[in-house]
N, CA, C and O atoms as CSV, one atom per row, in Angstrom:
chain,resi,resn,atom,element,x,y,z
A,1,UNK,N,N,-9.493,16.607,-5.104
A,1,UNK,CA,C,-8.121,17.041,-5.047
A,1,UNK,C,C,-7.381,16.144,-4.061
A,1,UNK,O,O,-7.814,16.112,-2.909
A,2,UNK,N,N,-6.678,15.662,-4.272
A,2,UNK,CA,C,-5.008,14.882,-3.399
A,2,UNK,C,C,-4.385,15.734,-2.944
A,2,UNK,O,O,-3.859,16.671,-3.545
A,3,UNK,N,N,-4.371,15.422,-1.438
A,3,UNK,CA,C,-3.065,16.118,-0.766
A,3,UNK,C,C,-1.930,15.317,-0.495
A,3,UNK,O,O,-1.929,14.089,-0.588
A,4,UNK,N,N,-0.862,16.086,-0.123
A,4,UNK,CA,C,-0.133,15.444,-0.099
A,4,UNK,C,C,0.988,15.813,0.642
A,4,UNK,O,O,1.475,16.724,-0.027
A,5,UNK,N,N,1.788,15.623,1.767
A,5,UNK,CA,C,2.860,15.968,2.751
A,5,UNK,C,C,3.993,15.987,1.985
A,5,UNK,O,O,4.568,15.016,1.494
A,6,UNK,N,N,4.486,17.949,1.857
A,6,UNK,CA,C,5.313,17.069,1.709
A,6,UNK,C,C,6.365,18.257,2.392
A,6,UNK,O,O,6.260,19.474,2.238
A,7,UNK,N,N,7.516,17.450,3.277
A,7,UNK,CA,C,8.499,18.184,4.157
A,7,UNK,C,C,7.622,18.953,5.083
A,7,UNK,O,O,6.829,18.250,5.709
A,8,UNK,N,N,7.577,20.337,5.335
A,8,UNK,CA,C,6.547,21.213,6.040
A,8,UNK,C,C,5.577,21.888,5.378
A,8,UNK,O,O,4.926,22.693,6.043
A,9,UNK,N,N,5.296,21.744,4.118
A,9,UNK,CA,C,4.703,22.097,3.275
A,9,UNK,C,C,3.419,21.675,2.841
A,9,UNK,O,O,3.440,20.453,2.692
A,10,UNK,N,N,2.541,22.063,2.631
A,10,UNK,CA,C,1.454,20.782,2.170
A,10,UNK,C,C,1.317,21.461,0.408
A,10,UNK,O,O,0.997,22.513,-0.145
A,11,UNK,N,N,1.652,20.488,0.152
A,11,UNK,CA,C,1.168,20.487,-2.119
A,11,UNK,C,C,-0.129,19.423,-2.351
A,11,UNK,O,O,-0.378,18.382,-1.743
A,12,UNK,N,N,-0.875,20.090,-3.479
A,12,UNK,CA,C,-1.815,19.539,-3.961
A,12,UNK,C,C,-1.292,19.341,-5.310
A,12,UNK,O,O,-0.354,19.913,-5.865
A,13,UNK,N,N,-2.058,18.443,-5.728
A,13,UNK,CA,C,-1.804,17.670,-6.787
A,13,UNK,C,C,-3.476,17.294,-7.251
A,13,UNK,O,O,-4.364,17.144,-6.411
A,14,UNK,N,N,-3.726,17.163,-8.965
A,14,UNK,CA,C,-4.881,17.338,-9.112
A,14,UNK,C,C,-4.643,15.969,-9.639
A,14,UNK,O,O,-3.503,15.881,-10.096
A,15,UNK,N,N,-5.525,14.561,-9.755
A,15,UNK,CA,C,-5.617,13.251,-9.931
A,15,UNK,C,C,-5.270,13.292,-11.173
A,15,UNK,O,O,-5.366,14.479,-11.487
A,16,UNK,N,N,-4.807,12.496,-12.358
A,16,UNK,CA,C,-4.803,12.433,-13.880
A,16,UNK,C,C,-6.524,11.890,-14.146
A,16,UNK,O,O,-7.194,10.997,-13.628
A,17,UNK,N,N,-6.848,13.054,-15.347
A,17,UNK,CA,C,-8.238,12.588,-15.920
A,17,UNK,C,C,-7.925,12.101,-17.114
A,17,UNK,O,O,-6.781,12.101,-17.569
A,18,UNK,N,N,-9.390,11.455,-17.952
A,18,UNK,CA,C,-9.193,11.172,-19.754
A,18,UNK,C,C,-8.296,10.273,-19.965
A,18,UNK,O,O,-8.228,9.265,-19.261
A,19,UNK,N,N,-7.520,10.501,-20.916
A,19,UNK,CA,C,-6.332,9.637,-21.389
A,19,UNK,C,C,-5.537,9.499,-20.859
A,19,UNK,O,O,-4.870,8.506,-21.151
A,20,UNK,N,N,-5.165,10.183,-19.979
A,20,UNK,CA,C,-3.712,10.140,-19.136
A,20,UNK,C,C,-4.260,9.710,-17.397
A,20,UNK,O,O,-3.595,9.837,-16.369
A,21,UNK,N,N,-5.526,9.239,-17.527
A,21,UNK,CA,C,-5.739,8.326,-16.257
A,21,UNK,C,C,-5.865,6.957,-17.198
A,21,UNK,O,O,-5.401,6.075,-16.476
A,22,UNK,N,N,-6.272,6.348,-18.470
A,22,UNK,CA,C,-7.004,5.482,-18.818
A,22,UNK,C,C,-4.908,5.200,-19.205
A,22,UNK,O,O,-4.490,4.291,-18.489
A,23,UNK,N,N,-4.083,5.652,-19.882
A,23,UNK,CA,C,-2.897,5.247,-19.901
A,23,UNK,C,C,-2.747,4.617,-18.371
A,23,UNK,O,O,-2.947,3.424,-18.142
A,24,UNK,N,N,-2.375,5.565,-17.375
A,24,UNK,CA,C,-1.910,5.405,-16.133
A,24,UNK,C,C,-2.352,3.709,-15.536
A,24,UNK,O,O,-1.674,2.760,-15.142
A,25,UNK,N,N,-3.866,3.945,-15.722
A,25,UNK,CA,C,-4.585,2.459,-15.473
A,25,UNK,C,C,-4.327,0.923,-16.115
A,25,UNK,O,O,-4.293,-0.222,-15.662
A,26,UNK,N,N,-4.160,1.588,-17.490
A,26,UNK,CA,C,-3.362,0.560,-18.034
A,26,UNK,C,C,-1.981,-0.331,-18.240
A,26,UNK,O,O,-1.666,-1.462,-18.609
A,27,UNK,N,N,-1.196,1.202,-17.649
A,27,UNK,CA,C,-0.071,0.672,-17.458
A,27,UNK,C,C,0.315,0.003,-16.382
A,27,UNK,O,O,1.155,-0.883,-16.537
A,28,UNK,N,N,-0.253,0.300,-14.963
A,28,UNK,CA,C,-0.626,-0.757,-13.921
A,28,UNK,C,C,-1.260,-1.953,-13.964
A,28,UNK,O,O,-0.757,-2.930,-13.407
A,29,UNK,N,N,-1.904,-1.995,-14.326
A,29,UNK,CA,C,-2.939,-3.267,-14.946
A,29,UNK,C,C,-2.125,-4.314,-15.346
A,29,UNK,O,O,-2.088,-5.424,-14.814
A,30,UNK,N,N,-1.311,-3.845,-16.533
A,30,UNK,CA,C,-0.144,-4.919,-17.200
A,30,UNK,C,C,0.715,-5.014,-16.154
A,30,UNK,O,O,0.986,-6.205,-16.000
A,31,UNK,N,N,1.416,-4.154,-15.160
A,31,UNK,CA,C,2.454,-4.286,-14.196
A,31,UNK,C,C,1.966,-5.269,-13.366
A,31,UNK,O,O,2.742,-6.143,-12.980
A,32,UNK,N,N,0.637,-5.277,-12.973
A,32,UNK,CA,C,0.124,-6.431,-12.248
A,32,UNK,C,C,-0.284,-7.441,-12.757
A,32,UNK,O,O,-1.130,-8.004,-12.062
A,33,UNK,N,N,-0.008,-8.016,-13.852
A,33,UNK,CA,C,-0.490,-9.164,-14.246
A,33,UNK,C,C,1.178,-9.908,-14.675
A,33,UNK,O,O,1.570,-11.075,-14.664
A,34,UNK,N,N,1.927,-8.467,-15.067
A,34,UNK,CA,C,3.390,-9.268,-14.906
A,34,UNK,C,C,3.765,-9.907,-13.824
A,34,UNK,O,O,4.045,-11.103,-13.742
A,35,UNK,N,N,3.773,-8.925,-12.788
A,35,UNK,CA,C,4.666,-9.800,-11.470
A,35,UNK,C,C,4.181,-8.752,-10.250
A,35,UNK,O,O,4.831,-7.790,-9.838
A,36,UNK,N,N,2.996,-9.153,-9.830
A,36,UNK,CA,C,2.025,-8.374,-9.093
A,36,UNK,C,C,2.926,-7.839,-7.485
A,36,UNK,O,O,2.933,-6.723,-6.966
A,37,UNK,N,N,3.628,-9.150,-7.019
A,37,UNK,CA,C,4.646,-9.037,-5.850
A,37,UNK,C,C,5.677,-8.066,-6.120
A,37,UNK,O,O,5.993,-7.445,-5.106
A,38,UNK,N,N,6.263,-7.756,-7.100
A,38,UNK,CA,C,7.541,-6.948,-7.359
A,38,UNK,C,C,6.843,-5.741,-7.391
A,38,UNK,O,O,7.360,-4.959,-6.593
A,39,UNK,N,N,6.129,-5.377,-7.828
A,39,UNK,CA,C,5.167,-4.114,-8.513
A,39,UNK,C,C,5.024,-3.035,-7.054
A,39,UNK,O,O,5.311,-1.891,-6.702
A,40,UNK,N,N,4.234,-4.562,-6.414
A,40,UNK,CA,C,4.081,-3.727,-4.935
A,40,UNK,C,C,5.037,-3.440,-3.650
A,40,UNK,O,O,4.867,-2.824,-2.598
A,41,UNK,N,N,6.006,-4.092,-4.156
A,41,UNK,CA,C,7.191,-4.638,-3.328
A,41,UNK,C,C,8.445,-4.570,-3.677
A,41,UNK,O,O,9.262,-5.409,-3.297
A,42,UNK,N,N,8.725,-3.643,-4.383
A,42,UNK,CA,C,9.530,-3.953,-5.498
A,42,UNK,C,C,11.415,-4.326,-4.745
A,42,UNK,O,O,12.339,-4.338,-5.557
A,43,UNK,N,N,11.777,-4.634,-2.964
A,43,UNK,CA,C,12.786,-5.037,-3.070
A,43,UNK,C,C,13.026,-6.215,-3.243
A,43,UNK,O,O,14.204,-6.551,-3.121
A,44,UNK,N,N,11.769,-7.504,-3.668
A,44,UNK,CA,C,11.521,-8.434,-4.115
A,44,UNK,C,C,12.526,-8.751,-5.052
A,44,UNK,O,O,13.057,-7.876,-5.736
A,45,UNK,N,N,12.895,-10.240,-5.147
A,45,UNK,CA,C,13.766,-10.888,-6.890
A,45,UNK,C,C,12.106,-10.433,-7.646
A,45,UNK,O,O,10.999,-10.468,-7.108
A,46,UNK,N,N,12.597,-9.895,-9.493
A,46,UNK,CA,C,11.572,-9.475,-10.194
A,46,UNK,C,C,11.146,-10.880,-10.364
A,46,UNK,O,O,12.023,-11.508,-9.771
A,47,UNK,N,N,10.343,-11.680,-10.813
A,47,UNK,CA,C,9.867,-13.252,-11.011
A,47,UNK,C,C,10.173,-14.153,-10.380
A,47,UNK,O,O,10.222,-15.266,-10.902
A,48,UNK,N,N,10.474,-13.963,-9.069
A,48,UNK,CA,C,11.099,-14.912,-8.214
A,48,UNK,C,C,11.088,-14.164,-7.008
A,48,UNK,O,O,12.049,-13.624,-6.460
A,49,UNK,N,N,9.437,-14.197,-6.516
A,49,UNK,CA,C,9.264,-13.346,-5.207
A,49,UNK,C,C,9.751,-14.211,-4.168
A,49,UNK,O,O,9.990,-15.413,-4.282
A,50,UNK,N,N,9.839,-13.709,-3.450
A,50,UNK,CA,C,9.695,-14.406,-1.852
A,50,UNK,C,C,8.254,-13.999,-1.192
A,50,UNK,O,O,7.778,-12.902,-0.903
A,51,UNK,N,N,7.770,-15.296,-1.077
A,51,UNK,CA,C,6.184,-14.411,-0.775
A,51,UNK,C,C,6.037,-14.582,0.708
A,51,UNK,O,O,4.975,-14.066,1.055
A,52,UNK,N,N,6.861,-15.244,1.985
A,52,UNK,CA,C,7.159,-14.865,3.148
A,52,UNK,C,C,7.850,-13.392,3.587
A,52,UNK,O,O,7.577,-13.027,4.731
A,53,UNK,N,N,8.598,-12.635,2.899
A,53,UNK,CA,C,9.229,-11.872,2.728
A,53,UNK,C,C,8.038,-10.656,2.215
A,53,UNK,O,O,7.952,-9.510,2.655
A,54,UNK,N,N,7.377,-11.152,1.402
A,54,UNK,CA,C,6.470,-10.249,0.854
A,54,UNK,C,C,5.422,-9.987,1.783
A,54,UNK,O,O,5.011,-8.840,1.958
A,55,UNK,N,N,4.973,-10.949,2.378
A,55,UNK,CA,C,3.546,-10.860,3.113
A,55,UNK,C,C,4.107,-10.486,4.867
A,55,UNK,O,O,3.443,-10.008,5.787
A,56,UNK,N,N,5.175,-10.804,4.853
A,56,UNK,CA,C,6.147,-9.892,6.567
A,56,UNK,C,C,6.180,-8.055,6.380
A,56,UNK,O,O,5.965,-7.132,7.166
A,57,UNK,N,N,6.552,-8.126,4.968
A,57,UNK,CA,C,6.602,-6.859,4.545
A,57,UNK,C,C,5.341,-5.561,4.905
A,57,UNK,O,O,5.450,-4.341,5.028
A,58,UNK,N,N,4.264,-6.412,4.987
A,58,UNK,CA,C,2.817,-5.713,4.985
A,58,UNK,C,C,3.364,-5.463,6.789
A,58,UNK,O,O,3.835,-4.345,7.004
A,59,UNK,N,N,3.334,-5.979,7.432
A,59,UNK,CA,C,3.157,-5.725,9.508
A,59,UNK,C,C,4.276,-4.581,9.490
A,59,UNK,O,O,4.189,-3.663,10.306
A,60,UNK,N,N,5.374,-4.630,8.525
A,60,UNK,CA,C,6.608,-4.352,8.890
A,60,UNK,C,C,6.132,-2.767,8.416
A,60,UNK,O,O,5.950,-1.886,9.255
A,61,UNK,N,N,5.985,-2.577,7.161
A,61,UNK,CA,C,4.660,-1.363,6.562
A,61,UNK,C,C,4.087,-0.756,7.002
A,61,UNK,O,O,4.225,0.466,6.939
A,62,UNK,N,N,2.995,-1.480,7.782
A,62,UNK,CA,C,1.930,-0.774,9.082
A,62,UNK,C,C,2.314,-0.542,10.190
A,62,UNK,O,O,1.574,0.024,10.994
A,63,UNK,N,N,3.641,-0.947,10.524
A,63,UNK,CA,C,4.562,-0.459,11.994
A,63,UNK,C,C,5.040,0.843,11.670
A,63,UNK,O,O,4.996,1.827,12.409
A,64,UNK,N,N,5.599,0.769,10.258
A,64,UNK,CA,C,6.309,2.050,10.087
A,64,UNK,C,C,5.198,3.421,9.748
A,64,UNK,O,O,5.509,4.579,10.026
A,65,UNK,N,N,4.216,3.136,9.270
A,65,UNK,CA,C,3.294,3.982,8.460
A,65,UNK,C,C,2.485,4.913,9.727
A,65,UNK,O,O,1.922,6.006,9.659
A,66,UNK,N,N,2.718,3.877,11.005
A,66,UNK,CA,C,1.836,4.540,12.090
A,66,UNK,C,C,2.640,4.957,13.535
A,66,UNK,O,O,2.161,5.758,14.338
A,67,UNK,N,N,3.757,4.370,13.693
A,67,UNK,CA,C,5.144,4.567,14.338
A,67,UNK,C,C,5.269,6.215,14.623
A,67,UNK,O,O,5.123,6.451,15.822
A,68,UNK,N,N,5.518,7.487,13.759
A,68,UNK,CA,C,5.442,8.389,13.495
A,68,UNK,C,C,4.150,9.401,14.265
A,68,UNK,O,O,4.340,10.567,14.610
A,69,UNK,N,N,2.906,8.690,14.421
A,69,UNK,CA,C,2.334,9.433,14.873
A,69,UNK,C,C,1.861,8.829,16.676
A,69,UNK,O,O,1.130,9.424,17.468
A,70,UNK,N,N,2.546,7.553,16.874
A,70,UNK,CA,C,2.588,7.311,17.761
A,70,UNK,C,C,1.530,6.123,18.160
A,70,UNK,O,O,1.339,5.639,19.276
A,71,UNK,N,N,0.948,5.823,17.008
A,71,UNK,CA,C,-0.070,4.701,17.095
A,71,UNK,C,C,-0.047,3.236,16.388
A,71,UNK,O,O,0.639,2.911,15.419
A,72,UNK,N,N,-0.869,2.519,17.035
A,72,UNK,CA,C,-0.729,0.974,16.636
A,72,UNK,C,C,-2.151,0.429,16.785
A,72,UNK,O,O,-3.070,0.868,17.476
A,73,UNK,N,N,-2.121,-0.443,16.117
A,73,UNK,CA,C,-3.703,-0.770,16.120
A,73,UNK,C,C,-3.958,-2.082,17.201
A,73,UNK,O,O,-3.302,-3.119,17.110
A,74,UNK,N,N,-4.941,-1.879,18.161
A,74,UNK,CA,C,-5.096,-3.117,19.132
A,74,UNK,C,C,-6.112,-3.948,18.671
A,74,UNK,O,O,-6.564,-3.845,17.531
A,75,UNK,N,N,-6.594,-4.965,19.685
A,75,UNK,CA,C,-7.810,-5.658,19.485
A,75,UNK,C,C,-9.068,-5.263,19.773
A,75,UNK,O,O,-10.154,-5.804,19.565
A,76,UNK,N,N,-8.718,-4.084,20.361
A,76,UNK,CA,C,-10.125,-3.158,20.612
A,76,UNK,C,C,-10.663,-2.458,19.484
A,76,UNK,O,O,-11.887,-2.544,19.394
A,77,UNK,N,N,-10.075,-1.781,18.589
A,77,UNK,CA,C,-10.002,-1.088,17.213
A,77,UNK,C,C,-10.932,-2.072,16.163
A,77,UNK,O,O,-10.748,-3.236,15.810
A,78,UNK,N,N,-11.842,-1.246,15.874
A,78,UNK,CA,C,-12.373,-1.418,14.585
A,78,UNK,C,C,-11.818,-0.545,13.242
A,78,UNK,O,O,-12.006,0.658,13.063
A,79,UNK,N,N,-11.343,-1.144,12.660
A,79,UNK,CA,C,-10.480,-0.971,11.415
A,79,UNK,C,C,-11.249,-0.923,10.053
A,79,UNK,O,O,-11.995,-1.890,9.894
A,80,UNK,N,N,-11.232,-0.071,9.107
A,80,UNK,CA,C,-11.889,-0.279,8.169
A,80,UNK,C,C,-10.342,0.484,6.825
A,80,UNK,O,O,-9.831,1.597,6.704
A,81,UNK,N,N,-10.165,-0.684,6.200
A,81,UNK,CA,C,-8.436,-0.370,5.363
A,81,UNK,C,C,-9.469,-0.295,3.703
A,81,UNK,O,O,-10.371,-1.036,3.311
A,82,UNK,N,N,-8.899,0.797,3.131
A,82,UNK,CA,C,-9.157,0.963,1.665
A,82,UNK,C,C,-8.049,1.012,1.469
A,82,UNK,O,O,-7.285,1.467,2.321
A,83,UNK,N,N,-7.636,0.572,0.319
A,83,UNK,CA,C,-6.136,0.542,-0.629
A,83,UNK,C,C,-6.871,-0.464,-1.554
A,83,UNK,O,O,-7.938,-1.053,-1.722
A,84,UNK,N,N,-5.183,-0.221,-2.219
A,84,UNK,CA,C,-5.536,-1.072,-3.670
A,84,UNK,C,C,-4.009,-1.980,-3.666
A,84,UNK,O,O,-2.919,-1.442,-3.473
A,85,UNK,N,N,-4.168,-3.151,-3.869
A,85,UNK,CA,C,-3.290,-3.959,-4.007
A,85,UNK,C,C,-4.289,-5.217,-3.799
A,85,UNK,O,O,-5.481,-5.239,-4.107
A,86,UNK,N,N,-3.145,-6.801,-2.901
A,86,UNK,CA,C,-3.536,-8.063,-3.223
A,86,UNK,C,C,-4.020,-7.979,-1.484
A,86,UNK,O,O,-4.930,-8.782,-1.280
A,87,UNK,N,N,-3.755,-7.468,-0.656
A,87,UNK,CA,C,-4.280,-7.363,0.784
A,87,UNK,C,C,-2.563,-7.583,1.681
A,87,UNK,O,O,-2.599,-8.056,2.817
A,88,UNK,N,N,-1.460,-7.281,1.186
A,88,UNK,CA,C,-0.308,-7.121,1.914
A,88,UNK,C,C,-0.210,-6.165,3.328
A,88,UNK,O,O,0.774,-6.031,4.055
A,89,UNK,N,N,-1.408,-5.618,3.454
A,89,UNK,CA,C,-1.129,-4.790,4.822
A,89,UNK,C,C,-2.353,-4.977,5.764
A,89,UNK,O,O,-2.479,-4.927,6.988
A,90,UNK,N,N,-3.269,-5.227,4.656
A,90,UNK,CA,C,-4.600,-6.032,5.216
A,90,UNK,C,C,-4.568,-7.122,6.142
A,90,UNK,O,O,-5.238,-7.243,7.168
A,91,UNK,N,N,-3.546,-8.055,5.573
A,91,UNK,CA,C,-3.859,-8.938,6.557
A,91,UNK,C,C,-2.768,-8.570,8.004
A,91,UNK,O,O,-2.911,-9.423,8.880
A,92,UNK,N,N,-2.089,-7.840,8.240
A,92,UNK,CA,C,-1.081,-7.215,9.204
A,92,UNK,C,C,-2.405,-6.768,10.397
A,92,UNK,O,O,-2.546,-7.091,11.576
A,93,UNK,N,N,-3.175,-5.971,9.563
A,93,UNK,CA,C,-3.858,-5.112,10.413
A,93,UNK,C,C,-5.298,-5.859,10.860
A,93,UNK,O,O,-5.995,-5.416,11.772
A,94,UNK,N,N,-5.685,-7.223,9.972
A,94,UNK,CA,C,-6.993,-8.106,10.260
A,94,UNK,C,C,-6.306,-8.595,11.721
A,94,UNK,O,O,-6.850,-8.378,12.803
A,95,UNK,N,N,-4.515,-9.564,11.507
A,95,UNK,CA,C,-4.301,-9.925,12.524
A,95,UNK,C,C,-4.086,-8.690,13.856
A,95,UNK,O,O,-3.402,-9.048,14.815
A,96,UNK,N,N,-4.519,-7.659,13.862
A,96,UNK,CA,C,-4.325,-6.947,15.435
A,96,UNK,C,C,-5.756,-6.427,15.280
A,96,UNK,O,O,-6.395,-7.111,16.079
A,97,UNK,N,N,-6.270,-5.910,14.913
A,97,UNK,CA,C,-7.958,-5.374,14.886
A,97,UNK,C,C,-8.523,-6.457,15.690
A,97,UNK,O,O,-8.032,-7.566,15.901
A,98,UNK,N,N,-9.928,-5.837,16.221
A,98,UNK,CA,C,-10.886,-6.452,16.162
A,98,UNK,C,C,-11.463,-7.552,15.108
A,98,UNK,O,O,-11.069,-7.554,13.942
A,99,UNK,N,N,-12.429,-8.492,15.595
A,99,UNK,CA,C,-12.515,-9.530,15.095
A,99,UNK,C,C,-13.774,-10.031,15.023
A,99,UNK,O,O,-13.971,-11.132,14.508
């Protein structure tokens, strides 16, 4: 089960199974082979990324994502990042982690 914040509330949400995960998958799949930068990024030009813009975007991401609870990642921190994308926040957080 997925949780999920939302306002003061907490909602669950049950994952899509069967066909309506194997759609879902597919329809990402093609979104990323169109224009993988816009997809994930989408205030990007659509076919005409800025991929400085794109890859600033990831630090700028992980400032905001952890800002909120009052944390930042140092060089002391061992980091271990799961997501799914091309590594846009990955490399934000390789450069301050441990090494």
């Amino acid at each position: 089960m997925c949780v999920r914040r939302v306002g003061r509330e907490m909602s669950s949400a049950t994952p899509p199974t069967g066909d309506a995960a194997k759609a879902m998958r597919s329809y990402w799949d093609a979104k990323a082979r169109e224009d993988v930068m816009y997809y994930i990024h989408n205030v990007l030009d659509y076919a005409e990324p800025d991929e400085v813009n794109f890859w600033a975007s990831g630090r700028q991401n992980l400032v905001e994502t952890l800002a909120p609870f009052g944390r930042a990642i140092s060089s002391d921190d061992d980091v271990v990042e799961i997501g799914c994308g091309i590594g846009r926040i990955t490399w934000a957080i390789a450069s301050d982690a441990s090494q």
